[in-house]
C-alpha positions in Angstrom: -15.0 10.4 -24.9 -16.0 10.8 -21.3 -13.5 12.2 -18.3 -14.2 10.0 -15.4 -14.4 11.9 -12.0 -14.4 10.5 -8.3 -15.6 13.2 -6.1 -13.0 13.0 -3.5 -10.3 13.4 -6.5 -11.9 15.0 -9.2 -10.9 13.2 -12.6 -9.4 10.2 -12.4 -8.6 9.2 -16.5 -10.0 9.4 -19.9 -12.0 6.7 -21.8 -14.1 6.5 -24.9 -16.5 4.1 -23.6 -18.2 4.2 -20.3 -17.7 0.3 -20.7 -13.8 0.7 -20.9 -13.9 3.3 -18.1 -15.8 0.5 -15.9 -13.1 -2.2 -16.4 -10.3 0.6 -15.5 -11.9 1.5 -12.2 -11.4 -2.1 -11.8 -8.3 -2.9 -12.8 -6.9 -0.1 -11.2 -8.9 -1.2 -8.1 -10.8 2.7 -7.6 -13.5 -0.2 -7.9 -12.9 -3.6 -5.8 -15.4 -5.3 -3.3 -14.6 -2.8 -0.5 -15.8 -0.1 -2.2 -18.7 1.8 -0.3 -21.3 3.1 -2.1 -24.7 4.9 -0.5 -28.8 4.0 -1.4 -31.0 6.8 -2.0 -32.0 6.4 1.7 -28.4 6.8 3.0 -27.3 3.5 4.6 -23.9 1.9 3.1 -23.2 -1.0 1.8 -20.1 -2.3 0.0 -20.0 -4.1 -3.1 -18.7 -7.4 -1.5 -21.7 -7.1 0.5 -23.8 -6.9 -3.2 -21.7 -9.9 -5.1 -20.2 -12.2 -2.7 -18.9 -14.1 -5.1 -16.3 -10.4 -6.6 -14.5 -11.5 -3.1 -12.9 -14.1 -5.0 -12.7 -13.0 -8.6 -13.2 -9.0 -8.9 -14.3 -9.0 -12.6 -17.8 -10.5 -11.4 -18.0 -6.5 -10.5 -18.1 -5.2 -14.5 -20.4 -8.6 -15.2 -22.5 -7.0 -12.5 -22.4 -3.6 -13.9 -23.2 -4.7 -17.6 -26.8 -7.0 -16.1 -27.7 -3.4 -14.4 -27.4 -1.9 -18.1 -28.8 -4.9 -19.7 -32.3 -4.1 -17.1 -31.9 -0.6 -16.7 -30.2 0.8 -19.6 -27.1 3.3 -19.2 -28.6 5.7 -17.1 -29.5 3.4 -14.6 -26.1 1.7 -14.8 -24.3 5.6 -14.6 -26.9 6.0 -11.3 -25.3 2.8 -9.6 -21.4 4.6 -10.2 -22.7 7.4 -9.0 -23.7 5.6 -5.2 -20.0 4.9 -5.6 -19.1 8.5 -6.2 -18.1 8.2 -10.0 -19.5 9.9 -12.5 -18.9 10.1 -16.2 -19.1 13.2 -18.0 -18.8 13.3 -21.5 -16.5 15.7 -23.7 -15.8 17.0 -27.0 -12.4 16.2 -28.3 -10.6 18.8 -30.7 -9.4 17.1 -33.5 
């Protein structure tokens, strides 16, 4: 399970896959083609900007998110959230 966070309001919802998590920020549109995120050099860019084509359909944005697992893996697809300001941190669930 994994708490997802959003550093300007701290944890956003629960998921048990990061996957699932993904289409939520979606869905709930914490993740749409406006969203800024910030390269490691510090220049914006929105994720319109990255996949045109979200504009019109905005699940294009997970498809892009599972090609950046499928070449580099989950921490590379964790480091792209992250230019958003999500992160994903994963917890132990009493049972």
């Amino acid at each position: 399970m994994y708490i997802i966070h959003e550093e300007n309001h701290s944890c956003l919802c629960v998921t048990e896959e990061i996957s699932s998590g993904v289409f939520w920020l979606i869905k709930n549109d914490w993740l749409t083609t406006n969203s800024v995120g910030i390269t490691e050099d510090g220049e914006e860019f929105t994720l319109g900007d990255t996949i045109p084509s979200a504009r019109e359909n905005e699940n294009l944005i997970f498809f892009y998110f599972v090609n950046i697992y499928r070449k580099k893996g989950m921490k590379g697809a964790l480091e792209w959230l992250e230019s958003f300001g999500f992160s994903f941190n994963e917890i132990e669930v009493a049972s």
